[in-house]
Structure formats: C-alpha cells, structure tokens
N, CA, C and O atoms as CSV, one atom per row, in Angstrom:
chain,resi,resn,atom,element,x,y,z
A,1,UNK,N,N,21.639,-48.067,-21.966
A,1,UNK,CA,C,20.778,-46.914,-22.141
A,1,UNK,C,C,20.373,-46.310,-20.796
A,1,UNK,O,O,20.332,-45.114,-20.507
A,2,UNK,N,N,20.030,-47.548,-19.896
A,2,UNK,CA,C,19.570,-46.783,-18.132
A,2,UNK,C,C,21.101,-45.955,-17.826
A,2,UNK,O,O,20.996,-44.798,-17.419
A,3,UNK,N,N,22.289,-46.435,-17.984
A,3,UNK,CA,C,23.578,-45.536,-17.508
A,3,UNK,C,C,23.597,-44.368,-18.104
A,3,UNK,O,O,23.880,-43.286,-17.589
A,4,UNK,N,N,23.317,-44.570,-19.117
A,4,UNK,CA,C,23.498,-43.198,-20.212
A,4,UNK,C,C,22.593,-42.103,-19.720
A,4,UNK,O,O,23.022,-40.950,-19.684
A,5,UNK,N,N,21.178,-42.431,-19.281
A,5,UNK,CA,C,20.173,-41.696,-18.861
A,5,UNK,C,C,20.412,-41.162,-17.304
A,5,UNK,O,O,20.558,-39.964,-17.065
A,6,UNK,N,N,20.436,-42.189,-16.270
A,6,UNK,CA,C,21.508,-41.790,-15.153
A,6,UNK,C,C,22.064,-40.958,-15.036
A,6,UNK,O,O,21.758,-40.038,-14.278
A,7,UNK,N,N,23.114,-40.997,-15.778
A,7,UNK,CA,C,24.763,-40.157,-15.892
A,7,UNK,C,C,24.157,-38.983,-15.721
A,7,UNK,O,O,24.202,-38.171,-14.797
A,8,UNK,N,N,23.420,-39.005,-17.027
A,8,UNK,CA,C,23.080,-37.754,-17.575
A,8,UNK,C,C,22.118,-36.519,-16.382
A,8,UNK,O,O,22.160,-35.350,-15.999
A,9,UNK,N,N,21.209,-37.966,-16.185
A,9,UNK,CA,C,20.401,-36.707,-15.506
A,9,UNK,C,C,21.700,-36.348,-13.502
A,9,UNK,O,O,21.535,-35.476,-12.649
A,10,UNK,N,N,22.176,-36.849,-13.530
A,10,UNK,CA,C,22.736,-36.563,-12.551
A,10,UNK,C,C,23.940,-35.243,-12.530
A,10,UNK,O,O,24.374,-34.502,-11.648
A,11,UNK,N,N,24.246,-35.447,-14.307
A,11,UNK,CA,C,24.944,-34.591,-14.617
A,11,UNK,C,C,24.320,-33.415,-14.635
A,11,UNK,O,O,24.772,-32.347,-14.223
A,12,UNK,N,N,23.117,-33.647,-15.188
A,12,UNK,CA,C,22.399,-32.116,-14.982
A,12,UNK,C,C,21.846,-31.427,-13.893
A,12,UNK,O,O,21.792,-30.205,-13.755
A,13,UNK,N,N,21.310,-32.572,-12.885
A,13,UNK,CA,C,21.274,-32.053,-11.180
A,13,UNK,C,C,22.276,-31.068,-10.507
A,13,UNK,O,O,22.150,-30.049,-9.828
A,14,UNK,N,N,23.192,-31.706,-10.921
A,14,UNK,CA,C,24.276,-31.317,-10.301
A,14,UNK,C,C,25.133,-30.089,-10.780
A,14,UNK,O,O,25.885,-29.578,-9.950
A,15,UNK,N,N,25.081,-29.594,-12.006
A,15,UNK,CA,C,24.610,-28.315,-12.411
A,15,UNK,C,C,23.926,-27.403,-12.190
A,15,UNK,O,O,24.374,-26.273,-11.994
A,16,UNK,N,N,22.830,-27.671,-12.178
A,16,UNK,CA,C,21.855,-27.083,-11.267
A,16,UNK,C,C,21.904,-26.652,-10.371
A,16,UNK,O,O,21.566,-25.489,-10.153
A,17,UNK,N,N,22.383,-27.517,-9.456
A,17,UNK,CA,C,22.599,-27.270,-7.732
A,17,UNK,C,C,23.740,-26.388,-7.368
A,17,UNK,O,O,23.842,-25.941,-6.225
A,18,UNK,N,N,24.729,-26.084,-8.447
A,18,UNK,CA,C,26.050,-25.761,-8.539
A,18,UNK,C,C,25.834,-24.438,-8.706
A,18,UNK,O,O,26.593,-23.675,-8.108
A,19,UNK,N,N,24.915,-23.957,-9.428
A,19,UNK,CA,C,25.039,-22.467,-10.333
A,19,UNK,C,C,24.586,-21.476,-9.418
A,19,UNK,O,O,25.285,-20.510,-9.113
A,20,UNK,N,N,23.430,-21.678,-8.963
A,20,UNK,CA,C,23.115,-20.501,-7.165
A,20,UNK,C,C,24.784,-20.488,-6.763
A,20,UNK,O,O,25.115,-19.388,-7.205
A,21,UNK,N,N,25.618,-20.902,-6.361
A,21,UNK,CA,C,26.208,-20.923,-4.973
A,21,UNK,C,C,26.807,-19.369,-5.044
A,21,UNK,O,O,26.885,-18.421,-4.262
A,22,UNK,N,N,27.263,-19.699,-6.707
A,22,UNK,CA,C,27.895,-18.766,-7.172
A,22,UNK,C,C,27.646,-16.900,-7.430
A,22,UNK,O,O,28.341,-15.898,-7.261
A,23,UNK,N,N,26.321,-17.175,-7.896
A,23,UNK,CA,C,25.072,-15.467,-7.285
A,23,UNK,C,C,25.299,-15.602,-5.859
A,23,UNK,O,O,25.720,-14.742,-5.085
A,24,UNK,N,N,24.965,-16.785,-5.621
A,24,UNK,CA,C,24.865,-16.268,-3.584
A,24,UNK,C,C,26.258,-15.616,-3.310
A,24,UNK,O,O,26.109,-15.058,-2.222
A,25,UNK,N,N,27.184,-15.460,-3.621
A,25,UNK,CA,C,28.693,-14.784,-3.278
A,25,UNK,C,C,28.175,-13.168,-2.958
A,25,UNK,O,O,28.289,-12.510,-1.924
A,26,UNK,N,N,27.459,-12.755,-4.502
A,26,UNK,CA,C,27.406,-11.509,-4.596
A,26,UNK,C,C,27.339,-11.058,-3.203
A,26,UNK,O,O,26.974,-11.798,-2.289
A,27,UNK,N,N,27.779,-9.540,-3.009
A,27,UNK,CA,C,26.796,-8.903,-1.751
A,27,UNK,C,C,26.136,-7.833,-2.121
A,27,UNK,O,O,26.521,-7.049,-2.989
A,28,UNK,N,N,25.152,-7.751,-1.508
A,28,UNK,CA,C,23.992,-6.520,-2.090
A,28,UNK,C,C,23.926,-5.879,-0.147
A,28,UNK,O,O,23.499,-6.399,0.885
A,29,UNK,N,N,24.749,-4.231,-0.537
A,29,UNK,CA,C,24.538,-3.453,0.557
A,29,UNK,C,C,23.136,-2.996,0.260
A,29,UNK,O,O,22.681,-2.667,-0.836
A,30,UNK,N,N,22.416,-3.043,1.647
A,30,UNK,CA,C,21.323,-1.911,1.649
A,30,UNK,C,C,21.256,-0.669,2.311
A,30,UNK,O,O,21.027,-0.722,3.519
A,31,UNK,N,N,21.373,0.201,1.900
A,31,UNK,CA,C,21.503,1.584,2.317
A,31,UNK,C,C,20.730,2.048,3.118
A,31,UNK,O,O,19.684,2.575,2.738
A,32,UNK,N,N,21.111,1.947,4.585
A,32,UNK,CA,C,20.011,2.568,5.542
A,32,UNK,C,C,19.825,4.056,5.868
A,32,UNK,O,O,20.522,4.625,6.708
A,33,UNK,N,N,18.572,4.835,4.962
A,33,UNK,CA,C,18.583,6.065,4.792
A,33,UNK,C,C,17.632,6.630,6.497
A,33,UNK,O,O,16.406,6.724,6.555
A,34,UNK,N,N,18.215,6.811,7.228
A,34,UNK,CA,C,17.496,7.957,8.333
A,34,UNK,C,C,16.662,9.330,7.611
A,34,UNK,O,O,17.002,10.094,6.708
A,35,UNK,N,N,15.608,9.262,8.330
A,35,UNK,CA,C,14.327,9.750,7.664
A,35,UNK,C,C,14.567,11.294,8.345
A,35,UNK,O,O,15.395,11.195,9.250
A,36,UNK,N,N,14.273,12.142,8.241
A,36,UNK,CA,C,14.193,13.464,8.789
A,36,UNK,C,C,13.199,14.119,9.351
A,36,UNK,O,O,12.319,14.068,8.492
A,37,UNK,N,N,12.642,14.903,10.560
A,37,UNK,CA,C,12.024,15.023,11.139
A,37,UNK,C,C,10.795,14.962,10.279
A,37,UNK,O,O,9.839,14.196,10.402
A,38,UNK,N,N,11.081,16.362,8.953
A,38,UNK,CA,C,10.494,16.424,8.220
A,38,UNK,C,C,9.816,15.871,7.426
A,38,UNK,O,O,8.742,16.236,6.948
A,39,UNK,N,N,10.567,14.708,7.190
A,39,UNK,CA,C,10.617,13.535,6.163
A,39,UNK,C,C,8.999,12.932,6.733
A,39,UNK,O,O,7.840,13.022,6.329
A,40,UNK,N,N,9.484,12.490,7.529
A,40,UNK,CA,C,8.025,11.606,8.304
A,40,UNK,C,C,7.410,12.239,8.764
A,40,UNK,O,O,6.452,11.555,9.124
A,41,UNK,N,N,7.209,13.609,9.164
A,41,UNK,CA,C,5.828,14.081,8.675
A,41,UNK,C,C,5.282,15.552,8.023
A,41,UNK,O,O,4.771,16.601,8.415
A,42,UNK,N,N,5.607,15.099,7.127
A,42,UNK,CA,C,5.413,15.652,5.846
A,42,UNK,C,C,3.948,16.792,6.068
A,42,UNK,O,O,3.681,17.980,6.246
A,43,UNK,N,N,3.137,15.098,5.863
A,43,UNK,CA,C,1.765,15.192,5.579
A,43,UNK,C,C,1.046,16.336,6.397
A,43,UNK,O,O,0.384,17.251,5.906
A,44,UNK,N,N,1.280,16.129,7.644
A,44,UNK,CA,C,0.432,16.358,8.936
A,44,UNK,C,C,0.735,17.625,9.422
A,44,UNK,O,O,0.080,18.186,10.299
A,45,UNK,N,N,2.471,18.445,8.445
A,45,UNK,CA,C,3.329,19.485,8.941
A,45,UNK,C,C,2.459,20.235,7.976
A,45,UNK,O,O,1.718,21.132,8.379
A,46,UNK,N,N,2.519,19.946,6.912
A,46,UNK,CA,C,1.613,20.346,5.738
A,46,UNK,C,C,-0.013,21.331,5.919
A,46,UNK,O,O,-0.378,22.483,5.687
A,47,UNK,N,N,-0.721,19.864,6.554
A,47,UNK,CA,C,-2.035,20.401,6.442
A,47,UNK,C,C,-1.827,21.435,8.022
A,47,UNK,O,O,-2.066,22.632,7.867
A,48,UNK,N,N,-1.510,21.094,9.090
A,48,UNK,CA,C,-1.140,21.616,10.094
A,48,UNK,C,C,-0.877,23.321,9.626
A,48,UNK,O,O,-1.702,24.209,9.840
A,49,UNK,N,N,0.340,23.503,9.009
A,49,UNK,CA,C,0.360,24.602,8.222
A,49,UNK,C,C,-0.040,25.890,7.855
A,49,UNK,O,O,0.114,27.058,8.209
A,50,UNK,N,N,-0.872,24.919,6.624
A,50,UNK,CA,C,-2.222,25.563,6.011
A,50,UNK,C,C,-3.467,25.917,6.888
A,50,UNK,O,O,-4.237,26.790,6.490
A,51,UNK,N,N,-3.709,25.211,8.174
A,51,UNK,CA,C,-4.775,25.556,8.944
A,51,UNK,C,C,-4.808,26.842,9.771
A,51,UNK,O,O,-5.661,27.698,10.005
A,52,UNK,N,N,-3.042,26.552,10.255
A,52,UNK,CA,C,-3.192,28.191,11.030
A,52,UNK,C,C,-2.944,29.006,10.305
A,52,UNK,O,O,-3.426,30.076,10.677
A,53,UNK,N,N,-2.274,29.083,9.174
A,53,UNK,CA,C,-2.197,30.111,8.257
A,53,UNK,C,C,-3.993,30.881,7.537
A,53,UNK,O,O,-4.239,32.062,7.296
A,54,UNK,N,N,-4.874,29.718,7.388
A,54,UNK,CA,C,-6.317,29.732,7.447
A,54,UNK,C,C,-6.870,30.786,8.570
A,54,UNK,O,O,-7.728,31.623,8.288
A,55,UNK,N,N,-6.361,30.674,9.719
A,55,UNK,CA,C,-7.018,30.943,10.628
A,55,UNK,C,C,-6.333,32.311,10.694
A,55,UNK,O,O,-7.078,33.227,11.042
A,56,UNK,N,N,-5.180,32.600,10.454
A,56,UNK,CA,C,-4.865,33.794,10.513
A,56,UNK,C,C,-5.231,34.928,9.676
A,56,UNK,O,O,-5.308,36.137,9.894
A,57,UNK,N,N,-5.405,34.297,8.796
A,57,UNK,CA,C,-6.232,35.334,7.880
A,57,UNK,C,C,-7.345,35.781,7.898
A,57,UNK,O,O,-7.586,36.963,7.650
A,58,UNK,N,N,-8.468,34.671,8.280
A,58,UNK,CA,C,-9.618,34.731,8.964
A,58,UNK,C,C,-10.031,35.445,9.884
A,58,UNK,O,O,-11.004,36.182,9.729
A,59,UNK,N,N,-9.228,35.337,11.240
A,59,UNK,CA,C,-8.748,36.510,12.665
A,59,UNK,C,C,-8.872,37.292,12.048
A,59,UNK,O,O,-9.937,37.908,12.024
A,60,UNK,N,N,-7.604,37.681,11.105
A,60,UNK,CA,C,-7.375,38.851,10.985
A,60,UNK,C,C,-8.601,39.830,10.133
A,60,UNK,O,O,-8.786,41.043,10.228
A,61,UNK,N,N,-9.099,39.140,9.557
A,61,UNK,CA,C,-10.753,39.635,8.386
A,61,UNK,C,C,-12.037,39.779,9.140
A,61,UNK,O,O,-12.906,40.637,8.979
A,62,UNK,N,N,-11.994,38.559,10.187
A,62,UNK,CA,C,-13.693,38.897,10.915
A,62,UNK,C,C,-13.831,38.139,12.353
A,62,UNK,O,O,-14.828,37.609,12.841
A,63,UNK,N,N,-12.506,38.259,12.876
A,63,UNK,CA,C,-12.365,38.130,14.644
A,63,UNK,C,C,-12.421,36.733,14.926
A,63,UNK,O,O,-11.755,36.041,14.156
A,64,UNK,N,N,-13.144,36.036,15.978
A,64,UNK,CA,C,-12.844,35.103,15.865
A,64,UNK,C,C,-13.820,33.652,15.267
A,64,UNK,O,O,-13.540,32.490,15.562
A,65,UNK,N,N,-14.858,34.027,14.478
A,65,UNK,CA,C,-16.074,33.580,13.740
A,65,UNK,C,C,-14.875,33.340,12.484
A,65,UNK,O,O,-14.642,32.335,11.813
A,66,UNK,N,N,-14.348,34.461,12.477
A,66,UNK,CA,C,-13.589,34.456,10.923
A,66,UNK,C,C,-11.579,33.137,11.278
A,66,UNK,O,O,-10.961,32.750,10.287
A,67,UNK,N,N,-11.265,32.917,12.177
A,67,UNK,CA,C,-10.671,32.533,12.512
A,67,UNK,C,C,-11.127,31.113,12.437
A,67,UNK,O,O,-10.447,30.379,11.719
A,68,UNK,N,N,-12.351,30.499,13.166
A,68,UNK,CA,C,-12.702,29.587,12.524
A,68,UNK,C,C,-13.138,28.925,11.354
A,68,UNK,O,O,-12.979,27.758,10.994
A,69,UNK,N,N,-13.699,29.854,10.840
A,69,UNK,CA,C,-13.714,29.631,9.107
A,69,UNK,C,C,-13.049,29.449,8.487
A,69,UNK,O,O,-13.109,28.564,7.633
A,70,UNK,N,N,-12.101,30.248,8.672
A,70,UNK,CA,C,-10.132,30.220,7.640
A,70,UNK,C,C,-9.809,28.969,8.444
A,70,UNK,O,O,-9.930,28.351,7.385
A,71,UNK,N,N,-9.560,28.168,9.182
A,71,UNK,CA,C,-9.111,27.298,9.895
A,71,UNK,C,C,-9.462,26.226,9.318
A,71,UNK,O,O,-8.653,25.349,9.017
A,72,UNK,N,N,-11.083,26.136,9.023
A,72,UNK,CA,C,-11.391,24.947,7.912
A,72,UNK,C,C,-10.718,25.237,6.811
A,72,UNK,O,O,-9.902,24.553,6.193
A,73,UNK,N,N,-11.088,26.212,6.627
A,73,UNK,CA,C,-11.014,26.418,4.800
A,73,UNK,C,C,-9.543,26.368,4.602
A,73,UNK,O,O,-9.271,26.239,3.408
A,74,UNK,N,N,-8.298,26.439,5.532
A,74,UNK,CA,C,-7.138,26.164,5.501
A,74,UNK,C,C,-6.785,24.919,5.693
A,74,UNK,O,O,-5.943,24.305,5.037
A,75,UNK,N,N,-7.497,24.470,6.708
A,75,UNK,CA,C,-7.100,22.582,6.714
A,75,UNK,C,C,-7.759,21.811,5.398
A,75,UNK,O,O,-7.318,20.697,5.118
A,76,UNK,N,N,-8.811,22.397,4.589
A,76,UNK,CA,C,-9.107,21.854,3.424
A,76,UNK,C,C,-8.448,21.824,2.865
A,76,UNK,O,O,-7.897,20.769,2.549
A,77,UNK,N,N,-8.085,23.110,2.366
A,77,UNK,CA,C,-7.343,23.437,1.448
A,77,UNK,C,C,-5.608,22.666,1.455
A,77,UNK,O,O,-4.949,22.670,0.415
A,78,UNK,N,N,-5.178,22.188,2.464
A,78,UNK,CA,C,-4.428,22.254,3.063
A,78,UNK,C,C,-4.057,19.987,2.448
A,78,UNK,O,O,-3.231,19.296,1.851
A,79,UNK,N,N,-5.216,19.887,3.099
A,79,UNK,CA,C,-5.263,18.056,2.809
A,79,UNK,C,C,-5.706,17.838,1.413
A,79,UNK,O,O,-5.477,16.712,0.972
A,80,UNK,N,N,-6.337,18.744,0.568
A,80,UNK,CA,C,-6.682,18.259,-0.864
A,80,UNK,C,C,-5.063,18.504,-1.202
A,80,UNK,O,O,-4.484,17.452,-1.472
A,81,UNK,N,N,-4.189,19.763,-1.238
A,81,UNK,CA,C,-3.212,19.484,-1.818
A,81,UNK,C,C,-2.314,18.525,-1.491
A,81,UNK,O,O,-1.536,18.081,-2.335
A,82,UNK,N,N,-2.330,18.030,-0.002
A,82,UNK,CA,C,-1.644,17.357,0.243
A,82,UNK,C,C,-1.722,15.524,-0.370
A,82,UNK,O,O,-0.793,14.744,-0.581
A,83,UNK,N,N,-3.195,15.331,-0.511
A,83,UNK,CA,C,-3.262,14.146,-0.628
A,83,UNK,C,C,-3.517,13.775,-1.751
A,83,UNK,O,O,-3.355,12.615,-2.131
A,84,UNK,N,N,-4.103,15.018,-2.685
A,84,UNK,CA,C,-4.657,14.797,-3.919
A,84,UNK,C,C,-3.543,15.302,-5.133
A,84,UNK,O,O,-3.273,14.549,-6.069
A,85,UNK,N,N,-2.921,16.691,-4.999
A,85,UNK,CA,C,-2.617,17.384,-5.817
A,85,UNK,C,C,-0.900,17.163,-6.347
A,85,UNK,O,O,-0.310,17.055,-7.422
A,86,UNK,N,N,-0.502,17.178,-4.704
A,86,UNK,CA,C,1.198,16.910,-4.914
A,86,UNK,C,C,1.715,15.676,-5.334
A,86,UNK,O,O,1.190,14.575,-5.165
A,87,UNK,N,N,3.095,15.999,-6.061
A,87,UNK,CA,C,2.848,14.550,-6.611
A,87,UNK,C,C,4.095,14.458,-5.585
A,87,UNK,O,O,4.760,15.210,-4.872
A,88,UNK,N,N,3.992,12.634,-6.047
A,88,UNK,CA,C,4.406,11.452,-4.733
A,88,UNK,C,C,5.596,11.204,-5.097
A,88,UNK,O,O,6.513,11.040,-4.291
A,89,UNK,N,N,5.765,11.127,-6.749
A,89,UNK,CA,C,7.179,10.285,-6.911
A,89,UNK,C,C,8.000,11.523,-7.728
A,89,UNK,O,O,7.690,12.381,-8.556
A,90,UNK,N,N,8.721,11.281,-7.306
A,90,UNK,CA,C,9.968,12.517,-7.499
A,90,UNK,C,C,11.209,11.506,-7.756
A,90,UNK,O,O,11.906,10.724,-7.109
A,91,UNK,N,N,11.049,12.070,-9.328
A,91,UNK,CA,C,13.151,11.159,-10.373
A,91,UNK,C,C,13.994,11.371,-9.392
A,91,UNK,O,O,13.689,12.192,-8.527
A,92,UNK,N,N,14.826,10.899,-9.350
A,92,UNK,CA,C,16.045,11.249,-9.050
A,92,UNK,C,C,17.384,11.367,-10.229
A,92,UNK,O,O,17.917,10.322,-10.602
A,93,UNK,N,N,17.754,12.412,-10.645
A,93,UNK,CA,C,19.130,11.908,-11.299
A,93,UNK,C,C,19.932,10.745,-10.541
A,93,UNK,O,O,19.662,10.259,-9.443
A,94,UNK,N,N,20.910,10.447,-11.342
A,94,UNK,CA,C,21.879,9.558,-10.786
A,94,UNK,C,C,23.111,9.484,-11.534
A,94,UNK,O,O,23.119,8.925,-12.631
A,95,UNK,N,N,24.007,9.924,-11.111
A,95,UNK,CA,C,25.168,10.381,-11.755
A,95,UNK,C,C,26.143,9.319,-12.185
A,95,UNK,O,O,27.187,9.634,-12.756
C-alpha cells in the first residue's frame, strides 16, 4: 500500500512539474508603441491652449485687465474639460 501511494504521488509530482515547461515555449511579443509628441502631452497642450485662446479674446474685449480674465477663465475652462469631461478610454476596433 506505501508503494502504491509513493508511485502514485510521485507520479503526480511529476506531472505537475512537467506541464509549465510546455506554456513556457509560448512567446508573447510586446509591442513597443513610441508615444508622440502629442501623445505625452496631451494634457498640458490642452489646457495651455485654452488659456491663450482665453486671453485672446479677453485682449481683444477689454485690453489688458480683459486678457487676464480670459486667461483664467480659459485655463479653467480649459482643465475641467481636460480632466473632468473628456473621456479617457477610447475602443479600438480590431480587425
């Protein structure tokens, strides 16, 4: 009965130990995607943007009192959409 139990469990160790080797073969490429100027910074091109565009409108409405005003009210405007409004995850098809 101890051989029988033995055998056995050795038989099943050794199964065990056997079945990885075989997944480990696979290869899994990882695709190294280079980011674009744009890409990385998004955020900062964004609110950046919206601020002088703020400010230009501002200038252009009430000199340069009004230039600073649009400048906030463009960098606000500018980081709520950016951080709050746009969305993050974008599907991709896949053909």
């Amino acid at each position: 009965m101890r051989r029988v139990l033995a055998s056995l469990l050795i038989t099943l160790m050794l199964m065990f130990t056997l079945a990885p080797i075989g997944s480990a073969q696979t290869r899994r490429h990882r695709r190294r995607h280079s980011r674009t100027f744009w890409q990385k910074h998004r955020d900062k091109l964004t609110v950046a943007g919206t601020t002088v565009a703020g400010a230009g409108v501002g200038g252009l409405g009430a000199g340069k009192k009004g230039a600073l005003v649009g400048a906030g009210a463009g960098a606000g405007t500018g980081a709520l959409y950016t951080y709050k409004i746009r969305k993050r995850h974008q599907h991709r098809r896949r053909y």
